[in-house]
PDB file with SEQRES, HELIX, SHEET and CRYST1 records, atoms N, CA, C and O in Angstrom:
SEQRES   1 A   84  UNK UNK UNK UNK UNK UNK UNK UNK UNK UNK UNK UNK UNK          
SEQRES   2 A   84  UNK UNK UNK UNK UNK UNK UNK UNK UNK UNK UNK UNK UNK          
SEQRES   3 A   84  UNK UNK UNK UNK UNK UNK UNK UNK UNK UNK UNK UNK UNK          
SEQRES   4 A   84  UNK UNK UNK UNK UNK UNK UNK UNK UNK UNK UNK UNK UNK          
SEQRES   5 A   84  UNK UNK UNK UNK UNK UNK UNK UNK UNK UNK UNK UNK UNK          
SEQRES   6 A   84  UNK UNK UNK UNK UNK UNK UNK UNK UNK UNK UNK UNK UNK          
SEQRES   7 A   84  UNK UNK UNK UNK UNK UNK                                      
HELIX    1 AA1 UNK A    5  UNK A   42  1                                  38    
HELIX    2 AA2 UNK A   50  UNK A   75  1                                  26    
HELIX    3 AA3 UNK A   80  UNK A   83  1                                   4    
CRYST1    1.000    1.000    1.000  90.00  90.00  90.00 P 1           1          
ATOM      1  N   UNK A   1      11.842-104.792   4.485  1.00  0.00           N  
ATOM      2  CA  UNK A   1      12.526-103.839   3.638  1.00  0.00           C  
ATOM      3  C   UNK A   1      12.359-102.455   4.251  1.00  0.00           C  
ATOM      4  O   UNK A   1      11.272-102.227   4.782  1.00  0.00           O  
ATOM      5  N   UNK A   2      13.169-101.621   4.251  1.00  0.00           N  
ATOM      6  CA  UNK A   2      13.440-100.273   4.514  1.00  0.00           C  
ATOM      7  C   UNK A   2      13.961-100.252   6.152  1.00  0.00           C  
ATOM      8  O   UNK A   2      14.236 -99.104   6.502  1.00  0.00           O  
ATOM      9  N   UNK A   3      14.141-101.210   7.153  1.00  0.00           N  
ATOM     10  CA  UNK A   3      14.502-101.709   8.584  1.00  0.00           C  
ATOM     11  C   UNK A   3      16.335-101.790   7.949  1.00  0.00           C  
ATOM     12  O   UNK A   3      16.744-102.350   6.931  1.00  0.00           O  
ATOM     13  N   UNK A   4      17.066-101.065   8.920  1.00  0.00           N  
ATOM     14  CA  UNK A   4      18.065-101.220   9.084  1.00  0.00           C  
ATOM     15  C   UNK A   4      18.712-102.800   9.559  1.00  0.00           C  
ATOM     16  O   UNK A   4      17.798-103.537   9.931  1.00  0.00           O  
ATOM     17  N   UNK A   5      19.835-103.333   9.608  1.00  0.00           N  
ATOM     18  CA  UNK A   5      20.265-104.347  10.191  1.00  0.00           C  
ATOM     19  C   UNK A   5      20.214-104.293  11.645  1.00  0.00           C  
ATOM     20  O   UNK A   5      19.915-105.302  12.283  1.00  0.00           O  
ATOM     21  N   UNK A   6      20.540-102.954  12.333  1.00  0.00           N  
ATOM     22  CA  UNK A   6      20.357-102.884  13.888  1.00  0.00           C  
ATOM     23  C   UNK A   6      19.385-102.814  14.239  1.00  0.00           C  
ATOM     24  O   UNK A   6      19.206-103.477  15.261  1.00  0.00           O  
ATOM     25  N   UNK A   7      18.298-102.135  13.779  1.00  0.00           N  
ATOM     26  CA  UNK A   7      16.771-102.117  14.134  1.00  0.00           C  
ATOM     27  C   UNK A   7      16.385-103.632  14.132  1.00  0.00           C  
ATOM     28  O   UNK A   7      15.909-104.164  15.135  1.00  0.00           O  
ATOM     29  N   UNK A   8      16.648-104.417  12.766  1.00  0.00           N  
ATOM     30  CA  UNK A   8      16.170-105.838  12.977  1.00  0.00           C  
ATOM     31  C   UNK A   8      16.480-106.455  14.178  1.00  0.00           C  
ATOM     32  O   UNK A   8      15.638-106.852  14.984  1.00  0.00           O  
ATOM     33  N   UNK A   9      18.224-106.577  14.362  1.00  0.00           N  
ATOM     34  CA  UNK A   9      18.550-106.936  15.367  1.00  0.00           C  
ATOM     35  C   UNK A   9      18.146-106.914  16.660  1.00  0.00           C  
ATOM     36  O   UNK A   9      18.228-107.880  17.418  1.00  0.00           O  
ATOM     37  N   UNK A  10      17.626-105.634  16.998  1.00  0.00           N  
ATOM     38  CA  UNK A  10      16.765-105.418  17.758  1.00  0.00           C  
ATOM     39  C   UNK A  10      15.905-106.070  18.169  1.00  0.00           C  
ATOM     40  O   UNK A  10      15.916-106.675  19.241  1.00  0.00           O  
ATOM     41  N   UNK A  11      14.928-106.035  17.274  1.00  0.00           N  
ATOM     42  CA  UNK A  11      13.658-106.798  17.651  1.00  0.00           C  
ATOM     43  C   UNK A  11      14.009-108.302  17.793  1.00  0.00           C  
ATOM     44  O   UNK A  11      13.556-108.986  18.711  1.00  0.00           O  
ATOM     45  N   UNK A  12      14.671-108.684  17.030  1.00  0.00           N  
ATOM     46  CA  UNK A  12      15.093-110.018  17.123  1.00  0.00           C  
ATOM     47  C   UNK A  12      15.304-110.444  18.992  1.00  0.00           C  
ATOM     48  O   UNK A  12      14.712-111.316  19.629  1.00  0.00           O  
ATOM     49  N   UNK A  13      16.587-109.246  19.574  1.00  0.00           N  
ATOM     50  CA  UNK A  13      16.929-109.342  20.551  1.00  0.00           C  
ATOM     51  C   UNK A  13      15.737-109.612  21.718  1.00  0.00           C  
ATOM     52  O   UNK A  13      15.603-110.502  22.559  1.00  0.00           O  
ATOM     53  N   UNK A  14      14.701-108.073  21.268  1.00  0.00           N  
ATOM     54  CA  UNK A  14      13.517-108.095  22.406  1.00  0.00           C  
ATOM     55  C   UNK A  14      12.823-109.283  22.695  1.00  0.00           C  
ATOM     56  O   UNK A  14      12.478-109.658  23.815  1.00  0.00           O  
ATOM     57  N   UNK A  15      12.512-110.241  20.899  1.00  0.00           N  
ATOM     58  CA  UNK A  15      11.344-110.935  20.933  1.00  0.00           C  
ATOM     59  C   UNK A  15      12.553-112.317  22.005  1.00  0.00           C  
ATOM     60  O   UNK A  15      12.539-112.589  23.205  1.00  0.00           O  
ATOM     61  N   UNK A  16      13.248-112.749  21.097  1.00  0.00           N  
ATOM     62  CA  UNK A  16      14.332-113.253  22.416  1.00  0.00           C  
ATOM     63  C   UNK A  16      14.168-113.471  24.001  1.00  0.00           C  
ATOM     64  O   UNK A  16      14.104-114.484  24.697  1.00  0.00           O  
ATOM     65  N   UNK A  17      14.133-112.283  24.240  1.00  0.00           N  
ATOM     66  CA  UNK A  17      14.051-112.118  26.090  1.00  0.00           C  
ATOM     67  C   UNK A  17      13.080-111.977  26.362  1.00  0.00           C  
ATOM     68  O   UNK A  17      12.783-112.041  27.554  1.00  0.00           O  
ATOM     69  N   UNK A  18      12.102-111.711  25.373  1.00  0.00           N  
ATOM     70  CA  UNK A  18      10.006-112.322  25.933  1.00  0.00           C  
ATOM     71  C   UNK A  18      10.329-113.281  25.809  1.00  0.00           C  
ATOM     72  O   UNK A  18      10.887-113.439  26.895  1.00  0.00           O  
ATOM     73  N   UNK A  19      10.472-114.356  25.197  1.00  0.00           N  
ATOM     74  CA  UNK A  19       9.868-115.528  24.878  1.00  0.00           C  
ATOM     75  C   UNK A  19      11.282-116.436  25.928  1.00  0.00           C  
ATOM     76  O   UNK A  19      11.200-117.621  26.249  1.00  0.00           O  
ATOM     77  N   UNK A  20      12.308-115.640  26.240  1.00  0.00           N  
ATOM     78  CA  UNK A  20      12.861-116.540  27.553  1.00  0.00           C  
ATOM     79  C   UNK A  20      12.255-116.760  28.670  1.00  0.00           C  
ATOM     80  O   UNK A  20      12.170-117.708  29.452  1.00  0.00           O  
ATOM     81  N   UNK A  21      11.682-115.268  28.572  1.00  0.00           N  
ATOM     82  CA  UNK A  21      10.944-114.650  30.058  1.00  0.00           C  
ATOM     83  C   UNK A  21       9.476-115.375  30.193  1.00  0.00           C  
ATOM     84  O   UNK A  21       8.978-115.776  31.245  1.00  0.00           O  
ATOM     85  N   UNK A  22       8.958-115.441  29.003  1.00  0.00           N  
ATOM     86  CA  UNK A  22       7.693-116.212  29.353  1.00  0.00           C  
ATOM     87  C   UNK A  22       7.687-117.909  28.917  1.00  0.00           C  
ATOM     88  O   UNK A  22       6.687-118.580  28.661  1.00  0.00           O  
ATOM     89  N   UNK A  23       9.319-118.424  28.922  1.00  0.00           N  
ATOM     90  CA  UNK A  23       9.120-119.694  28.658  1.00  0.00           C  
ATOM     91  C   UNK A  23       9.650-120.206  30.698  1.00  0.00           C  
ATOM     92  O   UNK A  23       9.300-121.238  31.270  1.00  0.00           O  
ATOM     93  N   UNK A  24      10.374-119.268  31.192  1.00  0.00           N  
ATOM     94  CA  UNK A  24      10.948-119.472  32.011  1.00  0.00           C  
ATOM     95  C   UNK A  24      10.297-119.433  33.159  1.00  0.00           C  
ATOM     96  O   UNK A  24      10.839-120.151  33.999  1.00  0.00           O  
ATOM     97  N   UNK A  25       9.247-118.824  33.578  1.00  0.00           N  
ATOM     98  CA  UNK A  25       8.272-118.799  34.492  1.00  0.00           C  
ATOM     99  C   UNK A  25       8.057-119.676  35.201  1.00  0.00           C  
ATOM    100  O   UNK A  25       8.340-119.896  36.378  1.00  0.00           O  
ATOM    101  N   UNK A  26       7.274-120.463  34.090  1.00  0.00           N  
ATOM    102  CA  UNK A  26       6.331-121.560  33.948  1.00  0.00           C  
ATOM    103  C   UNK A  26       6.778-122.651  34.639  1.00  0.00           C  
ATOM    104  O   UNK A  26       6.399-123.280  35.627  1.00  0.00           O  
ATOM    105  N   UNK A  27       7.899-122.726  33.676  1.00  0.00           N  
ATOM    106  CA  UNK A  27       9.581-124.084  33.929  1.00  0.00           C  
ATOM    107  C   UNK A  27       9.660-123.776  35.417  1.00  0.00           C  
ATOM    108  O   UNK A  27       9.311-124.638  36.223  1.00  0.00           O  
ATOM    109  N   UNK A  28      10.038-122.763  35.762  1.00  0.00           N  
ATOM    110  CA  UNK A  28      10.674-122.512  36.922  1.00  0.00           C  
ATOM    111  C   UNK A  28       9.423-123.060  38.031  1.00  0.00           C  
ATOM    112  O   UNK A  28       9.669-123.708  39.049  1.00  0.00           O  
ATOM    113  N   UNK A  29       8.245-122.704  37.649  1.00  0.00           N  
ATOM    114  CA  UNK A  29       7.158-123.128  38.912  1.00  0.00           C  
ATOM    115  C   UNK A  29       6.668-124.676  38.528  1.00  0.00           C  
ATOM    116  O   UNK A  29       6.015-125.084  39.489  1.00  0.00           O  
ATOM    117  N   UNK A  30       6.726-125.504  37.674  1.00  0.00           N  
ATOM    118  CA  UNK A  30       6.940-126.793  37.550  1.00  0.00           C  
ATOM    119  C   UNK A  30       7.718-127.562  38.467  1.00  0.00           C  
ATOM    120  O   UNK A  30       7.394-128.576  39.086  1.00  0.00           O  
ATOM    121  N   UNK A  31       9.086-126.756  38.463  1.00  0.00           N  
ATOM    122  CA  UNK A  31      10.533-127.444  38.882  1.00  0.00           C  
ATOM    123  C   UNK A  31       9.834-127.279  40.533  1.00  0.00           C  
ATOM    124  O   UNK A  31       9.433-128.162  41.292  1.00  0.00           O  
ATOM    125  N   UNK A  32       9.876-125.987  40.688  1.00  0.00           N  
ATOM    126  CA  UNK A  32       9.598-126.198  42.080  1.00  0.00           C  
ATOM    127  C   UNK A  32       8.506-127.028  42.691  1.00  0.00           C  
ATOM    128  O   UNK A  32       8.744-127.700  43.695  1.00  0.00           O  
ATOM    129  N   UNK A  33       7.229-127.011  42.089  1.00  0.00           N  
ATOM    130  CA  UNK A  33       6.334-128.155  42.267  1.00  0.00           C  
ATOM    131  C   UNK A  33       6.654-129.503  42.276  1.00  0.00           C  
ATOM    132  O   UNK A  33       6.098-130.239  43.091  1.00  0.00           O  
ATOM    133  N   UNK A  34       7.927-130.179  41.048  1.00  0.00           N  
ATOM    134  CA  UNK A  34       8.386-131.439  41.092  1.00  0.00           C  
ATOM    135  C   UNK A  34       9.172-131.539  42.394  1.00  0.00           C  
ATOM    136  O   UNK A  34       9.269-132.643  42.930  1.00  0.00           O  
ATOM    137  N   UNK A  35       9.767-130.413  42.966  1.00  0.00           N  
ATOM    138  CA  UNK A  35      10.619-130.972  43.792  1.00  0.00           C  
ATOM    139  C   UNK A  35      10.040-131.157  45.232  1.00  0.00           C  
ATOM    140  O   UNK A  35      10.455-132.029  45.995  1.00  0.00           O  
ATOM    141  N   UNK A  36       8.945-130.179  45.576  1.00  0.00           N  
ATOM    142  CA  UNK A  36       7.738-130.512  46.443  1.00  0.00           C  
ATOM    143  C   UNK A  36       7.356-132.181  46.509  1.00  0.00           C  
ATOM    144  O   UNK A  36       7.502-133.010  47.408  1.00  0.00           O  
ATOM    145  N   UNK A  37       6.893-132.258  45.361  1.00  0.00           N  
ATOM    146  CA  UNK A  37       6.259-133.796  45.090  1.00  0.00           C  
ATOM    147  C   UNK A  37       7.056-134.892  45.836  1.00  0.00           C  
ATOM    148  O   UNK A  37       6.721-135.688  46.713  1.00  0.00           O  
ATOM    149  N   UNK A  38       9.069-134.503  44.726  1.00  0.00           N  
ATOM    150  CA  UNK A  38       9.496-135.397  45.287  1.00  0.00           C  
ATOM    151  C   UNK A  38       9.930-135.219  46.787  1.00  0.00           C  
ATOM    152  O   UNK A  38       9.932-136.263  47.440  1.00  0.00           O  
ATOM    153  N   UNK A  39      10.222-134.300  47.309  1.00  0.00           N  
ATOM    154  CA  UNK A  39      10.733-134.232  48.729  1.00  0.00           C  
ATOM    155  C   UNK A  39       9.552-135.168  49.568  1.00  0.00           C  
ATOM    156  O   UNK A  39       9.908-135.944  50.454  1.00  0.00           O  
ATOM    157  N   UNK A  40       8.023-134.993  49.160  1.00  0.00           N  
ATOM    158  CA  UNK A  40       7.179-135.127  50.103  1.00  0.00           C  
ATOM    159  C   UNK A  40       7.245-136.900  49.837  1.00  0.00           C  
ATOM    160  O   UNK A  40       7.048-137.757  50.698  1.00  0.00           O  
ATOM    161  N   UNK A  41       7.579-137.122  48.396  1.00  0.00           N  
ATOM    162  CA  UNK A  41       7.298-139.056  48.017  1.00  0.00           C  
ATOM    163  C   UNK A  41       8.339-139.771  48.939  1.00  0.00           C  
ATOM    164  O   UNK A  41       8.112-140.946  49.227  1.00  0.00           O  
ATOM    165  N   UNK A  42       9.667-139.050  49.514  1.00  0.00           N  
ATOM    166  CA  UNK A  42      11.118-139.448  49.489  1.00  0.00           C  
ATOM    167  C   UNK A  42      11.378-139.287  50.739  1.00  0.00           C  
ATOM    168  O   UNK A  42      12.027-140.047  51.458  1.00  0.00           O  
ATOM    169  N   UNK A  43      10.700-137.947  51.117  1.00  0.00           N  
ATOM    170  CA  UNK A  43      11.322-137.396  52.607  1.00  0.00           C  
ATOM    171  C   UNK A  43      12.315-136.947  52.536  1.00  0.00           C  
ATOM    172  O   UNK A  43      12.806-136.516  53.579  1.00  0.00           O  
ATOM    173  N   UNK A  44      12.947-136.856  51.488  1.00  0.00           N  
ATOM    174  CA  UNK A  44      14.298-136.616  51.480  1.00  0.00           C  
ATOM    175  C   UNK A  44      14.210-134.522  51.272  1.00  0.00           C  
ATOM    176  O   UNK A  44      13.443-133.917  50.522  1.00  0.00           O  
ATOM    177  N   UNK A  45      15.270-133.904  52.219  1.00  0.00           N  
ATOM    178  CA  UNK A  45      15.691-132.275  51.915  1.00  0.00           C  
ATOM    179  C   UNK A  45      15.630-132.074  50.948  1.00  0.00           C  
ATOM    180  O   UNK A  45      16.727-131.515  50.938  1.00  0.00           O  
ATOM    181  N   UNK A  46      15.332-131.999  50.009  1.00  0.00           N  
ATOM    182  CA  UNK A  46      15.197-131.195  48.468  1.00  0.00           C  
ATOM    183  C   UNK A  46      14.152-130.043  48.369  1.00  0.00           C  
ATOM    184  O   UNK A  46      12.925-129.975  48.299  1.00  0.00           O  
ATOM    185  N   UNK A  47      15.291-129.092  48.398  1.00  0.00           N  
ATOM    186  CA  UNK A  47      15.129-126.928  47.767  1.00  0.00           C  
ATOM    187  C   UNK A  47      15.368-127.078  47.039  1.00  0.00           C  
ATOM    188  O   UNK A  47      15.918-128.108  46.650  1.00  0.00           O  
ATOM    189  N   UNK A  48      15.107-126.180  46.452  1.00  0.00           N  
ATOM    190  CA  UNK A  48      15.606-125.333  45.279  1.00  0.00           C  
ATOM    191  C   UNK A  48      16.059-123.779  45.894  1.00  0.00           C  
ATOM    192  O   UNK A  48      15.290-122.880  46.233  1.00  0.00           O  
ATOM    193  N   UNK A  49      17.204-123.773  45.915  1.00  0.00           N  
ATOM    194  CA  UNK A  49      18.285-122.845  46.119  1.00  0.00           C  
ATOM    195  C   UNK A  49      18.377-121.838  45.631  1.00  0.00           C  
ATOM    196  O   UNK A  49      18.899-121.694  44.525  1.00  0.00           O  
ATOM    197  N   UNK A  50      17.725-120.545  46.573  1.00  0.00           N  
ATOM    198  CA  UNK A  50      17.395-119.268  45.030  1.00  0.00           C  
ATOM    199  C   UNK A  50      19.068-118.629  44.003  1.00  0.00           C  
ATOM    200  O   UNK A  50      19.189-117.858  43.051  1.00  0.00           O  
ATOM    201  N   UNK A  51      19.884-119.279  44.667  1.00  0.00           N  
ATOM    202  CA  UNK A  51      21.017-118.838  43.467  1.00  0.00           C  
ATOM    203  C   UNK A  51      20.743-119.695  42.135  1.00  0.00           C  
ATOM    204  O   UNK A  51      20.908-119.144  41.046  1.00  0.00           O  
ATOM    205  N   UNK A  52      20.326-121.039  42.205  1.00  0.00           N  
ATOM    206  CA  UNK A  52      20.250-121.936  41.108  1.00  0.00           C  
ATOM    207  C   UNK A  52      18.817-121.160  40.315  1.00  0.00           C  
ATOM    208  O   UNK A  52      18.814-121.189  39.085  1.00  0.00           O  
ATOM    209  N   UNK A  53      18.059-120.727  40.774  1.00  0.00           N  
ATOM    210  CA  UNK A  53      16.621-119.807  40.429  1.00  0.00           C  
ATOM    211  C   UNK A  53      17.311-119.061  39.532  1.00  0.00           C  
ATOM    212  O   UNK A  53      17.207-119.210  38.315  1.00  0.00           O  
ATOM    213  N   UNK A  54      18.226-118.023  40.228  1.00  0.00           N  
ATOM    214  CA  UNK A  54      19.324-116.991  38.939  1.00  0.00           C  
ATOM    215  C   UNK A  54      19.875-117.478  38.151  1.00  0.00           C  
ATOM    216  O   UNK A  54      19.766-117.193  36.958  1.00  0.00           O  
ATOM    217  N   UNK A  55      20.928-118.711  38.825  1.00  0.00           N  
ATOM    218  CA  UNK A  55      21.652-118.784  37.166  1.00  0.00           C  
ATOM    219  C   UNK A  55      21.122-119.627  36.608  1.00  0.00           C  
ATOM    220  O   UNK A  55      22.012-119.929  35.812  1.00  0.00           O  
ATOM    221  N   UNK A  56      19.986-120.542  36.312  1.00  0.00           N  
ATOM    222  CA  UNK A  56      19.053-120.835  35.798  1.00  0.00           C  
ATOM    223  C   UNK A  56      18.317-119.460  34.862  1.00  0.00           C  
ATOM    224  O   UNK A  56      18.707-119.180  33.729  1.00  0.00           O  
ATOM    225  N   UNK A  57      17.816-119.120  35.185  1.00  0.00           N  
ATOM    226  CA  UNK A  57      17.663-117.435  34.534  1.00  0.00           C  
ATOM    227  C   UNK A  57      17.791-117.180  33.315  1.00  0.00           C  
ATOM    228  O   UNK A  57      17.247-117.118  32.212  1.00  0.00           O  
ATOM    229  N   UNK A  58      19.505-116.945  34.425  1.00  0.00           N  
ATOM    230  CA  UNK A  58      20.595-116.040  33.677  1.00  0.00           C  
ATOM    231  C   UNK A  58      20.936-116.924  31.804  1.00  0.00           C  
ATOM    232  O   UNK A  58      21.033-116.594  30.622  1.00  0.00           O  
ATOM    233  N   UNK A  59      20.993-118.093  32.634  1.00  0.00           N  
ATOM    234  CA  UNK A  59      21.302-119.001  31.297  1.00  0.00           C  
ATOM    235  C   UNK A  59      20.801-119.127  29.939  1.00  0.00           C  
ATOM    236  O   UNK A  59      21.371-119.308  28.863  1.00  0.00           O  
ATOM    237  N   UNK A  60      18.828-118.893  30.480  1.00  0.00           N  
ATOM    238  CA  UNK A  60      17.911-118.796  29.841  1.00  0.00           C  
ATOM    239  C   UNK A  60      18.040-117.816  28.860  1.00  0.00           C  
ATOM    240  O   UNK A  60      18.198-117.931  27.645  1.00  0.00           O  
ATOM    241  N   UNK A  61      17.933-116.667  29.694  1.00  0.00           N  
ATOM    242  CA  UNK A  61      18.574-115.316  28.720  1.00  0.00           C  
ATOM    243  C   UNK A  61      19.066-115.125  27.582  1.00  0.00           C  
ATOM    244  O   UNK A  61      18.638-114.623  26.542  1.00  0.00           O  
ATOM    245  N   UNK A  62      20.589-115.857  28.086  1.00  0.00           N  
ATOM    246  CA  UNK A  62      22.074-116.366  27.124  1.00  0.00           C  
ATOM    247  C   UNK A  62      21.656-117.161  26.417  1.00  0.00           C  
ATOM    248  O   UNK A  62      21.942-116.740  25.296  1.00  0.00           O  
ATOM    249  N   UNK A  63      21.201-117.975  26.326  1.00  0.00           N  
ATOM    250  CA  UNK A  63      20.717-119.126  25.692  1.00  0.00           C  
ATOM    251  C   UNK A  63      20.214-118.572  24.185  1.00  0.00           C  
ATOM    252  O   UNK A  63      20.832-118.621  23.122  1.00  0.00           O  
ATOM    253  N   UNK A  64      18.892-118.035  24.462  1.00  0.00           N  
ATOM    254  CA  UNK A  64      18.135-117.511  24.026  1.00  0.00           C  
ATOM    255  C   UNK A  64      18.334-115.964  23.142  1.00  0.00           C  
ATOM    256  O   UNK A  64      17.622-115.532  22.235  1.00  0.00           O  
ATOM    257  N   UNK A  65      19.555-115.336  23.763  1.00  0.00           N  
ATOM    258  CA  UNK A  65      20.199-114.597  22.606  1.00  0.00           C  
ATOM    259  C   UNK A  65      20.767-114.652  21.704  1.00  0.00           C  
ATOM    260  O   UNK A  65      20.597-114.072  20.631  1.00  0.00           O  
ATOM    261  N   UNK A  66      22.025-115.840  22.237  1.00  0.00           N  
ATOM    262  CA  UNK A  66      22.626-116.289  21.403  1.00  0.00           C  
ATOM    263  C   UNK A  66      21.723-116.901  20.048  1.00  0.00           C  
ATOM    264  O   UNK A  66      22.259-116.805  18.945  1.00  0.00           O  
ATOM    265  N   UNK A  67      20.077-117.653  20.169  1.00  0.00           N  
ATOM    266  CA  UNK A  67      20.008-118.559  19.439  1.00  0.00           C  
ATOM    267  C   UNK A  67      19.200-117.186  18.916  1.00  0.00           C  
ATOM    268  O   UNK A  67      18.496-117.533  17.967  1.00  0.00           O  
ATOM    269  N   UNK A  68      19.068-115.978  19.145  1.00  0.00           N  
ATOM    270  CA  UNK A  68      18.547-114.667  18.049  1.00  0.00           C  
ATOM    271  C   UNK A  68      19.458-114.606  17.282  1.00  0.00           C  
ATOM    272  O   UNK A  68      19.273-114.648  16.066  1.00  0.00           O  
ATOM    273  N   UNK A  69      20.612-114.496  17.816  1.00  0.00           N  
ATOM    274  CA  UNK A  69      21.642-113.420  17.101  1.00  0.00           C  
ATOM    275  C   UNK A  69      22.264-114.890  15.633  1.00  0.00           C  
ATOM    276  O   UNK A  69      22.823-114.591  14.577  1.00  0.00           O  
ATOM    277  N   UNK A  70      22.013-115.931  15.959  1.00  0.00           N  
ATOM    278  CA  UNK A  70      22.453-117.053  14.982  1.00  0.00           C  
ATOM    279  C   UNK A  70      20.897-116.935  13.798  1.00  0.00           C  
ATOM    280  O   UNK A  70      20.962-117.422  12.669  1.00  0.00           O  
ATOM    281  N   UNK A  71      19.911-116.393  14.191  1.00  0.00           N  
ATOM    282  CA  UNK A  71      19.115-116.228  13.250  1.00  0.00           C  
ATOM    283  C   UNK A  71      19.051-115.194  12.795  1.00  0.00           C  
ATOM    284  O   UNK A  71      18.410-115.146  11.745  1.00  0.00           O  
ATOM    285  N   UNK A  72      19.582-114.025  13.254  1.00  0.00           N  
ATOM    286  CA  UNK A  72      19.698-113.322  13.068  1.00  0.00           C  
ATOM    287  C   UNK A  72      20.821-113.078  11.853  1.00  0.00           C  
ATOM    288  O   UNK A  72      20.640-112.251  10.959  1.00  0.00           O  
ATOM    289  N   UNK A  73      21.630-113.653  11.924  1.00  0.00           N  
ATOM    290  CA  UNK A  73      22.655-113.745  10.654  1.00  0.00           C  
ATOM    291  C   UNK A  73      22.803-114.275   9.346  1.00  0.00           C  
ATOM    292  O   UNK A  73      23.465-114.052   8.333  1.00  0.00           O  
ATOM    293  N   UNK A  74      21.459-115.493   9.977  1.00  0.00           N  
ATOM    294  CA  UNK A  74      19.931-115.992   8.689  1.00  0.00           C  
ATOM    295  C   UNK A  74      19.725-114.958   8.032  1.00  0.00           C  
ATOM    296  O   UNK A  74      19.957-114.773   6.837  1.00  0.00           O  
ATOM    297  N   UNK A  75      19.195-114.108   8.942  1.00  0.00           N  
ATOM    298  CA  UNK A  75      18.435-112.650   8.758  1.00  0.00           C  
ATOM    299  C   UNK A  75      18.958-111.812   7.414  1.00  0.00           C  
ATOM    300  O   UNK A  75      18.572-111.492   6.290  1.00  0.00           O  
ATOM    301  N   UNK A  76      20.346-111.650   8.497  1.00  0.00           N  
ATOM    302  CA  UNK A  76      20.877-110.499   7.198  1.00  0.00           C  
ATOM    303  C   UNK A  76      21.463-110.956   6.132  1.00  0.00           C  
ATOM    304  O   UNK A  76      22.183-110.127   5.575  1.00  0.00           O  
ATOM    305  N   UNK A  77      21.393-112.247   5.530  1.00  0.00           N  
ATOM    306  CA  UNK A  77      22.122-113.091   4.755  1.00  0.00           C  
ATOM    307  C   UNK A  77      20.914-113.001   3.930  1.00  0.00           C  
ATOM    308  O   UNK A  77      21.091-112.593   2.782  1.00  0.00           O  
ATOM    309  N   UNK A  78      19.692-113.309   4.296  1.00  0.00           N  
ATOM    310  CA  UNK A  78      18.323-113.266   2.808  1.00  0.00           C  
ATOM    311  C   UNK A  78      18.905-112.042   2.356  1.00  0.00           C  
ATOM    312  O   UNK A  78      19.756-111.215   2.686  1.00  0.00           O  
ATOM    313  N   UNK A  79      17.514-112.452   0.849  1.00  0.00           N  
ATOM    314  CA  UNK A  79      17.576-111.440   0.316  1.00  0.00           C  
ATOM    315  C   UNK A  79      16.127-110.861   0.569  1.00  0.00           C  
ATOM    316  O   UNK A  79      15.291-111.650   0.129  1.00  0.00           O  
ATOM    317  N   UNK A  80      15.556-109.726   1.142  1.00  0.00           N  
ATOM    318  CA  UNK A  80      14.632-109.527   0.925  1.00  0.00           C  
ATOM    319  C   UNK A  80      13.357-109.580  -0.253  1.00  0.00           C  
ATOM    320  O   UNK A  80      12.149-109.637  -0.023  1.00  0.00           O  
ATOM    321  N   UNK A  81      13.998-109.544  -1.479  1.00  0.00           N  
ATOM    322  CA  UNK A  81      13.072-110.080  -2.907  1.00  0.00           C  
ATOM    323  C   UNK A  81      12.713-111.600  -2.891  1.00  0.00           C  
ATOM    324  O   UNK A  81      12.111-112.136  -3.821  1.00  0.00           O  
ATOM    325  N   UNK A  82      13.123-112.248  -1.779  1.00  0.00           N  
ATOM    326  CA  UNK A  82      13.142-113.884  -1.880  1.00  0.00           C  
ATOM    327  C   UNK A  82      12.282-114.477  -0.810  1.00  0.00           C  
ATOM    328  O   UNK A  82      11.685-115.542  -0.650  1.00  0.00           O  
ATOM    329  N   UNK A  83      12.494-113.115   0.015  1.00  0.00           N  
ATOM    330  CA  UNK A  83      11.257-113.674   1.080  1.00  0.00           C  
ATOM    331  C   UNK A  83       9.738-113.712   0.903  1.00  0.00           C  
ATOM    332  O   UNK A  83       8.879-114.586   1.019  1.00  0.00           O  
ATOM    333  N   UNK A  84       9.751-112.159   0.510  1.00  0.00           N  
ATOM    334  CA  UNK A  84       8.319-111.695  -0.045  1.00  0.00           C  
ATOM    335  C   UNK A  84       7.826-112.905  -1.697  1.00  0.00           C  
ATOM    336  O   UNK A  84       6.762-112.733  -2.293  1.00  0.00           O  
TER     337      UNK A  84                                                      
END                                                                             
């Protein structure tokens, strides 16, 4: 109560792109470790291609805004007397 709809939005947005940013890391150094593993089990050429690194990313990002801004409309739809 007393937070504007854009201010919420806001934060909504920020907490969003932390929690892409620190889900995406992780993922990302897994992937590359699996593909180590398998290249070395297989022999077979398998990179990971730093454009797929970006739009991998990028996706994350998108992903992850979009699924703010859909709670976000949760958001402004309560009623604040109903939450508390």
């Amino acid at each position: 109560m007393g937070y504007s709809n854009l201010d919420l939005l806001g934060v909504v947005f920020q907490e969003a792109i932390i929690l892409a940013i620190c889900g995406y890391f992780p993922g990302c150094l897994i992937s590359i470790g699996l593909y180590g593993i398998t290249r070395n089990a297989t022999s077979l050429p398998l990179i990971m291609p730093i454009d797929r690194v970006i739009q991998i990313f990028v996706l994350t990002i998108v992903m992850c805004v979009v699924s703010g801004a859909i709670a976000s409309s949760k958001l402004r739809s309560a009623d604040p007397a109903d939450i508390l």
